[in-house]
N, C-alpha and C positions, 0 to 999 in steps of 0.2 A: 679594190681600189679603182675609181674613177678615169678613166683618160684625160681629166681634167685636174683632178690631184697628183697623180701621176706628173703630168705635163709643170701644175705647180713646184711639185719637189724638187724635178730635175732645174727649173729656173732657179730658183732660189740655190741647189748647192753650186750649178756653174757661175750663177751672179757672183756667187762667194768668193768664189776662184778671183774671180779682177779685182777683187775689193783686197785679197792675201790670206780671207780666214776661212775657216775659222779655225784649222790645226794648228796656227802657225798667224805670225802677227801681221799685221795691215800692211799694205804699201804705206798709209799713213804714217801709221808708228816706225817703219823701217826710214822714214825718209825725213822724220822729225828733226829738227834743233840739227840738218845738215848744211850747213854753212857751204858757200860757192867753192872756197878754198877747198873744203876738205873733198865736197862731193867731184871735185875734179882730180884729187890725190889717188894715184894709181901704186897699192902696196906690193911692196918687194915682192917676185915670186909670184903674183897674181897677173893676170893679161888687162881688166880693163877696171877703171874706176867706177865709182858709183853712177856721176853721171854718163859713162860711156856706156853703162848696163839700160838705166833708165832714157837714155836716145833712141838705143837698138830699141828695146820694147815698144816707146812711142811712135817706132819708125813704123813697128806692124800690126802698132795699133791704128794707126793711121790709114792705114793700106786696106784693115776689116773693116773702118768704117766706111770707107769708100766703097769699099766690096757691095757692102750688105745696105748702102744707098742706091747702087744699080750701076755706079760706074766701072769703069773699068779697067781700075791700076796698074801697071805693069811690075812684072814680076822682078827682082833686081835679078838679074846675070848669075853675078856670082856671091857669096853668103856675102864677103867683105861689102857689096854693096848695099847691106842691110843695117851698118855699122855705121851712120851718119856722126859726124861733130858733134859735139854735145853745142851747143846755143847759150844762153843765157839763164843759170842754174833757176832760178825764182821763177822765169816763163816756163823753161822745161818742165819746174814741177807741177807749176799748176797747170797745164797741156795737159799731161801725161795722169794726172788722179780724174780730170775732169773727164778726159778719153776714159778713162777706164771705169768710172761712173755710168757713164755712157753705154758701155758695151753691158756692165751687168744689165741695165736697164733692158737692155736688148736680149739678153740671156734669159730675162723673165717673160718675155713678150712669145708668149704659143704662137701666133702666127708667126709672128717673123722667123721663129724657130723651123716651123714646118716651110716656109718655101726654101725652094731651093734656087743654088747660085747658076752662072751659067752651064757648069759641067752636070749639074743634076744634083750634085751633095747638098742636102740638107744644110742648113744654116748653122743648127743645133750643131751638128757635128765640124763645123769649121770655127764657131764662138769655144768648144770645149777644144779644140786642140791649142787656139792662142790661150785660152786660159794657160791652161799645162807650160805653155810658152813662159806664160808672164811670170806663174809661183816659180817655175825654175830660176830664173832670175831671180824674184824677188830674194829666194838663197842666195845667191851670188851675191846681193849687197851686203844683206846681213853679214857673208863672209868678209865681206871690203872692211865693211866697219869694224867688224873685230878685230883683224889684221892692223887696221889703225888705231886702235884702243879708241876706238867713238860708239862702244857700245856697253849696255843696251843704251839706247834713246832717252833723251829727257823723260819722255812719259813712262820707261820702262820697258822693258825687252819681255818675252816668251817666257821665263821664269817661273819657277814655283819652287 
């Protein structure tokens, strides 16, 4: 195999990862037909609601895109401050698919994968760790929503 197919595969399964598939359903479909009410509904027993899950993520997804523009974000302190307010459920969401559109794009992109950020790590290897980042979350909604009987989604859930 080619360093250049190679190079292709790995984009395309990390792409996957922001996007939520392909083992496991979209951010799309986990965040479908969620109304402001509910996605700010925090179930018994659980620590954060839908949209407090999709803040935090957009919070670091915000932070790798700035990264992997060249700027220079600063790190939060302590984890709590990676935990921002959720905002306005409809901006948050489409923020947060459109970030994360974004990042696959950049998950496919060989070079940008091959340079490295200021400490020297490769790009690849910092886009694949918030992947991991974001699928873990994206379970933790799914969890949210079942817990509140809001699942699966209009379109359909993970099922067979």
């Amino acid at each position: 195999m080619s360093k250049s197919q190679t190079e292709g595969i790995f984009g395309r399964a990390v792409g996957n990862l922001y996007r939520g598939g392909p083992a496991n359903v979209s951010w799309e479909q986990a965040l479908e037909g969620l109304e402001a009410g509910d996605a700010e509904r925090t179930p018994n027993h659980l620590p954060h609601s839908a949209a407090q899950l999709v803040a935090h993520v957009q919070f670091w997804q915000a932070h790798l895109l700035d990264t992997l523009a060249g700027k220079q974000p600063a790190t939060p302190e302590h984890a709590a401050d990676g935990w921002p307010a959720p905002d306005d459920w409809e901006t948050l969401r489409a923020t947060f698919l459109r970030d994360a559109a974004t990042l696959r794009d950049h998950a496919r992109d060989p070079e940008l994968c091959a340079a490295l950020n200021r400490e020297g790590v490769p790009h690849a290897a910092i886009l694949t760790s918030y992947a991991g980042h974001s699928v873990y979350h994206l379970g933790q909604v799914v969890a949210v929503r079942q817990a509140l009987g809001l699942w699966p989604p209009p379109g359909g859930g993970d099922t067979w």
